[in-house]
C-alpha positions as CSV (number, residue, x, y, z in Angstrom):
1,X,0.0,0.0,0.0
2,X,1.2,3.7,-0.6
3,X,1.9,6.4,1.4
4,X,-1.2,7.9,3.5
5,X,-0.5,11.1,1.6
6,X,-2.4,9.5,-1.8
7,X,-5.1,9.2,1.4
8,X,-5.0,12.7,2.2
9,X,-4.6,15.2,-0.2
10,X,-4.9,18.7,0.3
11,X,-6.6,20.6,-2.7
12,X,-9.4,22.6,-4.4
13,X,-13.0,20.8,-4.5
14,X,-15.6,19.9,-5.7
15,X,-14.3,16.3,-6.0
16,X,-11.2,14.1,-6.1
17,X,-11.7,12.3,-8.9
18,X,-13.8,14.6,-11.5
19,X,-11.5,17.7,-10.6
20,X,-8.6,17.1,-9.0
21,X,-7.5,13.9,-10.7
22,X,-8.1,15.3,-14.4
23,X,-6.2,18.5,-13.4
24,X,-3.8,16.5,-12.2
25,X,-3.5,14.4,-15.6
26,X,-3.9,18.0,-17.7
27,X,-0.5,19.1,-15.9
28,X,1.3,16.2,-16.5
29,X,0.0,16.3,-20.5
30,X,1.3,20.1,-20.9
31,X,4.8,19.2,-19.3
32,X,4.9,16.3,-22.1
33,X,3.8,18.7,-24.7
34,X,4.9,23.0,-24.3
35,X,4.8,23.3,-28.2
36,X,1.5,21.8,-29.1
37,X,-0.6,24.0,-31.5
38,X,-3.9,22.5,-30.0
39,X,-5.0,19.9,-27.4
40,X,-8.2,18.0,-27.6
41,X,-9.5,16.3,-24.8
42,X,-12.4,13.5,-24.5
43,X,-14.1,12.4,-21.1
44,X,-16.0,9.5,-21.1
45,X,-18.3,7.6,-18.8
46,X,-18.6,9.0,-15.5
47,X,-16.5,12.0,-15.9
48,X,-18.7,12.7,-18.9
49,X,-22.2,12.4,-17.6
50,X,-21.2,14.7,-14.3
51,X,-18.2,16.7,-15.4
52,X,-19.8,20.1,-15.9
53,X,-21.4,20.0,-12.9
54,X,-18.2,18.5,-11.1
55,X,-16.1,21.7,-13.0
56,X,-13.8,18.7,-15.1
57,X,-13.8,20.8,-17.6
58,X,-12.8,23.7,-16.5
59,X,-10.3,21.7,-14.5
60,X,-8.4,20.9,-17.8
61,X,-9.2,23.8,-19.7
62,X,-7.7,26.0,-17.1
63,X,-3.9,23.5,-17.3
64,X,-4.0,23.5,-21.2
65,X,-5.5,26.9,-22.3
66,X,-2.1,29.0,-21.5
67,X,0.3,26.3,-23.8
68,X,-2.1,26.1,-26.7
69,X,-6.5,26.1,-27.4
70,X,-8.4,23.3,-26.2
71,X,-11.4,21.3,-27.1
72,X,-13.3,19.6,-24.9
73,X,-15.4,16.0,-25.8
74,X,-17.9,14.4,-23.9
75,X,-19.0,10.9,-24.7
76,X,-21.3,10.2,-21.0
77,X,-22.2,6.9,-23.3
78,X,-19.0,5.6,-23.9
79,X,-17.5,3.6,-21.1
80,X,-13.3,2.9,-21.2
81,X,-12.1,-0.7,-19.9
82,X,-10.6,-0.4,-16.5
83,X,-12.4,2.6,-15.3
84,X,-15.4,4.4,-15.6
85,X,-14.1,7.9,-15.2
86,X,-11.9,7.4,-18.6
87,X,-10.2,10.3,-20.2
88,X,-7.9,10.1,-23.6
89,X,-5.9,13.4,-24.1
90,X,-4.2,14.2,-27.8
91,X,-1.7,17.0,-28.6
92,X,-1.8,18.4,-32.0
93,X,0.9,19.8,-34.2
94,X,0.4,23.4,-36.6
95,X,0.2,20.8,-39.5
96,X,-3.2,19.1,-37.5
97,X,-1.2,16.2,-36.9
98,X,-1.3,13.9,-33.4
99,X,1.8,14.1,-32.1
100,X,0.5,11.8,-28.9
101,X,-2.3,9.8,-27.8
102,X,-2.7,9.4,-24.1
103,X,-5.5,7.6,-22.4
104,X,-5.8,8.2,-18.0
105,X,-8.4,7.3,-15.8
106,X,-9.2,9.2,-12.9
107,X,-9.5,6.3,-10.2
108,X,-10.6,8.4,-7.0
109,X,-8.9,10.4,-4.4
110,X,-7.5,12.5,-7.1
111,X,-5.2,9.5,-7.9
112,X,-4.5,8.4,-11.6
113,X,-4.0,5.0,-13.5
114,X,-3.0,4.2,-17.1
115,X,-5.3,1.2,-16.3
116,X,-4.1,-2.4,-15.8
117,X,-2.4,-2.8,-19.2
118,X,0.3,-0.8,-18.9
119,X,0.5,-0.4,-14.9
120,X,-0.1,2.5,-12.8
121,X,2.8,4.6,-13.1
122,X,1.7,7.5,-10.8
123,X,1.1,5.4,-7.5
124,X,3.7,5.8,-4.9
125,X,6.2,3.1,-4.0
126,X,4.6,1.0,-1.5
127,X,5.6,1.8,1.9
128,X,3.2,-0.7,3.8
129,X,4.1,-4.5,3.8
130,X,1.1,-5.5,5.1
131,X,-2.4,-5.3,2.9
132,X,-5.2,-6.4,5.3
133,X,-6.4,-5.3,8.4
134,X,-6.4,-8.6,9.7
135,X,-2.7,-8.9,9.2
136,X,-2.2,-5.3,10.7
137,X,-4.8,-6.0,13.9
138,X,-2.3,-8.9,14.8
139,X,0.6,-7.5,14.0
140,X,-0.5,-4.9,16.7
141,X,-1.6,-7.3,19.0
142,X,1.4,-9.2,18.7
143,X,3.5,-6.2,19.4
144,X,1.4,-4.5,21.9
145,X,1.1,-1.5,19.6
146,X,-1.6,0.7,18.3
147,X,-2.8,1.0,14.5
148,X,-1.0,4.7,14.5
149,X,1.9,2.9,15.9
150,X,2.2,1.1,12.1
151,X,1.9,4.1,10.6
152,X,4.9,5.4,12.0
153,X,7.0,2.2,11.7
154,X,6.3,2.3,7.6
155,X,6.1,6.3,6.9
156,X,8.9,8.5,6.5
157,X,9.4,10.8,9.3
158,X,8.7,13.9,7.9
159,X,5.2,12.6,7.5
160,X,4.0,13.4,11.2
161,X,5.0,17.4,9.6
162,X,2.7,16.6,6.6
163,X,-0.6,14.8,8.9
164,X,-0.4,17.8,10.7
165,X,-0.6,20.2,8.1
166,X,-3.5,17.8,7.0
167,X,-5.0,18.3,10.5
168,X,-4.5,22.3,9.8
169,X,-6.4,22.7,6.8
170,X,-9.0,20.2,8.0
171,X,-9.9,22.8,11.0
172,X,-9.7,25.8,8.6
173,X,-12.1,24.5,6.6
174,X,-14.4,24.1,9.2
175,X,-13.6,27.3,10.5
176,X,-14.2,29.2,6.8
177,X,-17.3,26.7,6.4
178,X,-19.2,28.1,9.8
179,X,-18.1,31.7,8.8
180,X,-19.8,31.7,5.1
181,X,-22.8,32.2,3.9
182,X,-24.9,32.6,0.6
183,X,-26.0,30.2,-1.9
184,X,-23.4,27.2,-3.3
185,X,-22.7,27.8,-6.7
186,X,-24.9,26.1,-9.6
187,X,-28.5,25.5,-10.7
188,X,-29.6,24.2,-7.4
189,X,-29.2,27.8,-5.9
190,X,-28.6,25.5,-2.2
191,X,-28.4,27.7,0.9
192,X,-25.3,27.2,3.0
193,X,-26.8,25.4,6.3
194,X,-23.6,25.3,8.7
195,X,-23.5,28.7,9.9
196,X,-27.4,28.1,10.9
197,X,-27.1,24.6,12.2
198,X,-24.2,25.9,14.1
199,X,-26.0,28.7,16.2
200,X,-28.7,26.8,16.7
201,X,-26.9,23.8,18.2
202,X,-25.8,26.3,21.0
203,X,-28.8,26.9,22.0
204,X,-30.1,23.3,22.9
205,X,-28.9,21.5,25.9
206,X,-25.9,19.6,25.6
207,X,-27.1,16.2,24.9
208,X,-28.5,17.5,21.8
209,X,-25.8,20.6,21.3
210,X,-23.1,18.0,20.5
211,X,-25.0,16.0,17.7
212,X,-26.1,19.6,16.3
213,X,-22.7,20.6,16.3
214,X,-20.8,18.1,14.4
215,X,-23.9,18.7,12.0
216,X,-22.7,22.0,11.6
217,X,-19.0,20.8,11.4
218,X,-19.5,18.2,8.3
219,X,-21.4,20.7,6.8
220,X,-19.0,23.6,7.0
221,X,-16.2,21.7,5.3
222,X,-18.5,19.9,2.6
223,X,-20.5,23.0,2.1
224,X,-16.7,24.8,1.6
225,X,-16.0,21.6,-1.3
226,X,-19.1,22.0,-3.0
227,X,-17.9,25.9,-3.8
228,X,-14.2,24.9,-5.0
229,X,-13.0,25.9,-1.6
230,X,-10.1,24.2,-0.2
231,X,-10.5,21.1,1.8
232,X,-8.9,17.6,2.1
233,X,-9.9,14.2,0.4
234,X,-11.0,11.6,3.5
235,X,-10.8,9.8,1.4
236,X,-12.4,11.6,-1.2
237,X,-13.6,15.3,-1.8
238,X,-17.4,14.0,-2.0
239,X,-16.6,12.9,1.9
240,X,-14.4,15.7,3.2
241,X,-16.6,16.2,5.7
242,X,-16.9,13.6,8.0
243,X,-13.3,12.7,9.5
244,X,-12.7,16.7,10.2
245,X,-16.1,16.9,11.9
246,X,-15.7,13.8,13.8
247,X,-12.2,15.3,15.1
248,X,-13.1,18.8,15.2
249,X,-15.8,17.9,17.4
250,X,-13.9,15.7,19.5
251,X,-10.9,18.2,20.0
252,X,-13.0,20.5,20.9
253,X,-15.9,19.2,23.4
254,X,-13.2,16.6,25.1
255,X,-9.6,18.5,24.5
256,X,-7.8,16.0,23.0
257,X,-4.1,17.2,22.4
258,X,-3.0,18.1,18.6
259,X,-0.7,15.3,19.0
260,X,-3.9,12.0,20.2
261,X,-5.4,13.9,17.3
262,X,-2.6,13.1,14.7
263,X,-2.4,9.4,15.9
264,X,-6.1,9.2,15.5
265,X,-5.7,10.4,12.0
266,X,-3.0,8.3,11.3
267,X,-5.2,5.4,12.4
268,X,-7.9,6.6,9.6
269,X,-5.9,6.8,7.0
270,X,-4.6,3.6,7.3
271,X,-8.0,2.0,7.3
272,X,-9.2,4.0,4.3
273,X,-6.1,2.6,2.5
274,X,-6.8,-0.7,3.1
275,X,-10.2,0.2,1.1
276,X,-8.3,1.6,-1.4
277,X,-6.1,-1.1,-1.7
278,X,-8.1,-3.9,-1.8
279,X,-11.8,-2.3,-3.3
280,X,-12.0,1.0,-4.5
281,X,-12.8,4.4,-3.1
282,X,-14.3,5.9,-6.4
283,X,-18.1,6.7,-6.6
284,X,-17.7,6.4,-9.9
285,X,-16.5,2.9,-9.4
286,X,-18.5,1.2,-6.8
287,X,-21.3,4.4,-5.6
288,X,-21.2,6.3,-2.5
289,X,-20.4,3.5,-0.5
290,X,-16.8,3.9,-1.7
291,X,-17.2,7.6,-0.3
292,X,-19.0,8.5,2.4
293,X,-18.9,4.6,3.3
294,X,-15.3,4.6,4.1
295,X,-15.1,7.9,5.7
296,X,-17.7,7.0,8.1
297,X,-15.2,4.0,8.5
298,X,-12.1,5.9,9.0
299,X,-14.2,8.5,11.2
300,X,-15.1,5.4,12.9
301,X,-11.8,4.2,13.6
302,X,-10.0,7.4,14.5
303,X,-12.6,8.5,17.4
304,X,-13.1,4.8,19.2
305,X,-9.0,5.1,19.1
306,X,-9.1,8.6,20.5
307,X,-11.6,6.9,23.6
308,X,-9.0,4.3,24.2
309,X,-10.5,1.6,22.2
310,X,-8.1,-1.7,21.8
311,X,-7.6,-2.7,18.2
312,X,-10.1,-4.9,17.8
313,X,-12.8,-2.5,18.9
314,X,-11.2,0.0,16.8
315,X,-11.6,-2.8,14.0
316,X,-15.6,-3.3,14.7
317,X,-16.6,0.4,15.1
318,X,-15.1,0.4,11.8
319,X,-16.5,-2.1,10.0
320,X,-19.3,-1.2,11.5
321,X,-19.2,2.4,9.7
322,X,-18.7,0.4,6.4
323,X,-20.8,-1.6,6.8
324,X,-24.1,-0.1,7.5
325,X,-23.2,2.0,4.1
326,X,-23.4,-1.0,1.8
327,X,-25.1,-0.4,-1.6
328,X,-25.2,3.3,-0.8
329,X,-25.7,4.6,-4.3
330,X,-23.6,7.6,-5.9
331,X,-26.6,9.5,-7.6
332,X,-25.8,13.6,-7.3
333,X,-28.3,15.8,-8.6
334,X,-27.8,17.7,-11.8
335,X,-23.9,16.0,-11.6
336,X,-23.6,18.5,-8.4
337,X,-21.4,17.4,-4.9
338,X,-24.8,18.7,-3.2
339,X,-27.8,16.5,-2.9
340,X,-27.6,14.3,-1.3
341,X,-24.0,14.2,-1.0
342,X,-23.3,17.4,1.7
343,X,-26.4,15.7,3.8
344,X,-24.8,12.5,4.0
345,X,-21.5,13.7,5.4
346,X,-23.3,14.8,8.4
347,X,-25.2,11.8,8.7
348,X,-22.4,10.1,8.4
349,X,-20.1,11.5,10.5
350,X,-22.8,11.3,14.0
351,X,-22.9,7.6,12.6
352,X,-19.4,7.6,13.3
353,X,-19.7,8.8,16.7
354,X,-22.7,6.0,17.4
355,X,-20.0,2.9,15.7
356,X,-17.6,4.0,18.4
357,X,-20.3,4.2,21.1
358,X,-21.4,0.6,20.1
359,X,-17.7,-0.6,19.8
360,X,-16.7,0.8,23.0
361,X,-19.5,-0.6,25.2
362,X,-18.6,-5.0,23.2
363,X,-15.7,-6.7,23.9
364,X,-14.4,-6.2,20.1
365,X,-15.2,-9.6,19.2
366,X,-18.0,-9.8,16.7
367,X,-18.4,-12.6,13.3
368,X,-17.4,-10.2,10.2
369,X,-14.4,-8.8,9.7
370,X,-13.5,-5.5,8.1
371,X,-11.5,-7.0,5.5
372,X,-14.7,-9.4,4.8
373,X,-16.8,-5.9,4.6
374,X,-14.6,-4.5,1.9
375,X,-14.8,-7.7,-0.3
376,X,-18.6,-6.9,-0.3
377,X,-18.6,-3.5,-0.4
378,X,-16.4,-4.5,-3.7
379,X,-18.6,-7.2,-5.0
380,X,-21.8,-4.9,-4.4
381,X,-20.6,-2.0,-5.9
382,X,-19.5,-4.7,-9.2
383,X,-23.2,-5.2,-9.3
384,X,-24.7,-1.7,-9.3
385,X,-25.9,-0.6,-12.3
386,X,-23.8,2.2,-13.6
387,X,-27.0,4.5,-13.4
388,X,-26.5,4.9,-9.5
389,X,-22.9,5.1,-9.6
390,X,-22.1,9.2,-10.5
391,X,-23.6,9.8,-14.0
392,X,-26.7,11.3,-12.8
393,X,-28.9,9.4,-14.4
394,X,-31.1,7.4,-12.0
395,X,-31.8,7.6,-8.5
396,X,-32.6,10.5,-6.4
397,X,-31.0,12.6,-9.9
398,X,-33.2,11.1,-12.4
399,X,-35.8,13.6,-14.0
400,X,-35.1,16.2,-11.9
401,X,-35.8,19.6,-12.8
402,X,-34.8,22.7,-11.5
C-alpha cells in the first residue's frame, strides 16, 4: 500500500476524482507537450455524464489553455475498460497532426491509472508491507502496539509534519465553512446550512448541542467543497466532511491534544487505504459506498482510538461504519457534490460517533471482519448498475428539474 499522503490530499473541491484527478492528468500532458498547436481532450463515462457539474472541464481547460487552445469532448455513453471515469488526451501539431495519444483514468482520491495494461505509473512506492487489516490488527496485538503505531514504523518521518498540516487545513475549513454564507454555486441555488445549524446547536442543551454541532461541522467543510473551496480528500472530496467533523468535534468538546489527534488520524488513513487497496474508493466505481462509506469508517476508527478503544474495537466500530453504508448509491443531482452528498457527510459523520459508542461498550469480538466488509462492499458495488454510480442518471437525480 502507498503512502497515507495519496489518502489525504490537500486541494481545491468539488471532487477528487472529477476535478482534482483530471487537473492532475492536464499538468502532466502540458509538461509532455509546451509546443503543441492544439490539445483535444475526451471524457467518457462517468467524468462525462457529471463533469460540468463537477467543473472537469474547466479543471483541464484552465492546465491547457495558456500552452495552446483546447477542445473539450464528452462521450457520457462511452464507457473505457478499467475505469469508468476514462479520459484520452491528444496533442496536436500546426500541421493538425497527433503528435501523442494518451488515455488516463481518474481512479478516485484524485489518484491516476493508465489502467491495468500498462500499470499505474503514478502510484507511490509501497511503503506498507502489510495489505489487510487482519494482518495489521495482529501484528499490533502481537507487538502490543496501536494502528497509529504502524503508521509510524512504515512512513517517513517527515510525515508526522505533513498529517499535521492535514489536521490544519482540516480545522480551517471548518472554520471558513461556519463563517460563510450565501447560496453554493450552480443551478440548485442550495443555501449554505452550517452557519445556521451551528448557532442553533448552542442553544439546545448539551445532549443534543453536541450531535447539532458536528452537524454543523461536516457541513462547514462539505458545504466549503461544493464551492471549490479548499479542503482535504477523507478519502475523497465528496466525503471531506466527515473525518474533520468527527475530530473537530472531539478536540473541541473533550480536549484532545493536537498530538492524540494526529495518531487518530493516522489510524484513519490507514483504514481507508486498506479500502483503497483492496476495493476501491471511487463513486464512480462502486457508488457512494466507496465515499461517504469509508469515511464513516475511518471517522469510525479514528474517534473509538481517541476513547482508548483496543484494536479490535477499533476494528468493529469500523467495520461497523462500512458496513451499515453498503449499496449506498452515488446519484448527485444535476452531476452537483450537493444533494444528497453534503447531507450524507453529516449523517455520516454522527454515525461515526454512534459505531464508536457501540464498539466501546462490546468486547471487540464480533463474526465479520473488516477486510470481509470491503470484499462486499467491492462485489456490491461490481453489481450496481452504472445509473447509481455518478452519472446522474437514475436515482434521487433522475428527471429532476430545476
Amino acid at each position: 500500500m502507498e503512502s497515507l499522503r495519496e489518502i489525504f490530499r490537500i486541494g481545491k473541491g468539488p471532487s477528487s476524482s472529477h476535478t482534482m484527478g483530471p487537473q492532475r492528468a492536464a499538468v502532466i500532458f502540458a509538461g509532455r507537450h509546451p509546443e503543441a498547436a492544439r490539445f483535444e481532450v475526451t471524457l467518457y463515462g462517468s467524468l462525462a455524464a457529471t463533469g460540468r457539474g463537477h467543473m472537469t472541464d474547466k479543471a483541464v481547460i484552465d492546465v491547457l489553455k495558456p500552452v495552446a487552445p483546447v477542445e473539450i469532448k464528452w462521450e457520457p455513453e462511452v464507457f473505457l475498460p478499467y475505469h469508468p471515469n476514462g479520459m484520452v488526451f491528444r496533442a496536436y501539431d500546426s500541421h493538425q497532426k497527433i503528435e501523442d495519444e494518451w488515455t488516463v483514468y481518474s481512479i478516485g482520491g484524485g489518484a491516476l491509472s493508465e489502467g491495468k495494461a500498462t500499470g499505474d505509473c503514478f502510484h507511490q512506492d509501497s511503503v506498507y508491507d502489510l495489505h489487510t487489516l487482519k494482518d495489521i490488527q495482529s501484528w499490533c496485538e502481537h507487538h502490543g502496539r496501536g494502528y497509529w503505531e504502524y503508521v509510524k514504523q512504515c512512513e517517513t518521518d517527515d510525515f508526522w509534519d505533513y498529517l499535521r498540516e492535514v489536521w490544519h487545513a482540516m480545522q480551517a475549513a471548518v472554520e471558513r465553512g461556519l463563517d460563510s454564507e450565501g447560496a453554493l454555486p450552480g443551478p440548485l441555488n442550495l443555501a449554505r446550512k452550517a452557519p445556521t445549524y451551528y448557532i442553533r446547536a448552542r442553544g439546545y442543551k448539551p445532549s443534543l448541542q453536541s450531535r447539532g454541532m458536528v452537524y454543523a461541522y461536516a457541513l462547514a467543510v462539505s458545504e466549503e467543497n461544493a464551492s471549490g473551496g479548499t479542503i482535504v480528500t477523507a478519502p475523497t472530496c465528496g466525503a471531506c466532511g466527515v473525518v474533520p467533523a468527527v475530530l473537530y468535534h472531539l478536540a473541541k468538546g473533550h480536549e484532545f491534544s493536537e498530538t492524540k489527534i494526529l495518531h487518530a488520524l493516522a489510524t484513519a488513513g490507514l483504514f481507508g487505504n486498506v479500502v483503497k487497496y483492496n476495493a476501491s474508493i471511487s463513486g464512480a466505481e462502486v457508488g457512494c459506498q466507496g465515499e461517504v462509506g469509508v469515511a464513516c469508517a475511518m471517522a469510525s476508527a479514528a474517534s473509538c482510538q481517541l476513547f482508548g478503544g483496543t484494536p479490535s474495537q477499533i476494528e468493529y466500530a469500523a467495520e461497523m461504519g462500512l458496513e451499515h453504508h453498503l449499496g449506498m448509491t452515488c446519484d448527485p443531482v444535476c452531476g452537483l457534490v450537493q444533494i444528497p452528498c453534503i447531507e450524507r457527510n453529516a449523517f455520516a459523520a454522527c454515525r461515526a460517533l454512534d459505531a464508536q459508542l457501540y464498539a466501546s461498550f462490546s468486547d471487540g469480538h464480533h463474526r465479520v471482519s473488516f477486510d470481509r466488509v470491503v470484499e462486499v462492499m467491492k462485489q456490491t458495488g461490481h453489481d450496481i448498475p452504472s445509473l447509481y454510480k455518478e452519472t446522474s442518471a437514475g436515482g434521487l437525480a433522475k428527471d429532476y428539474k430545476y
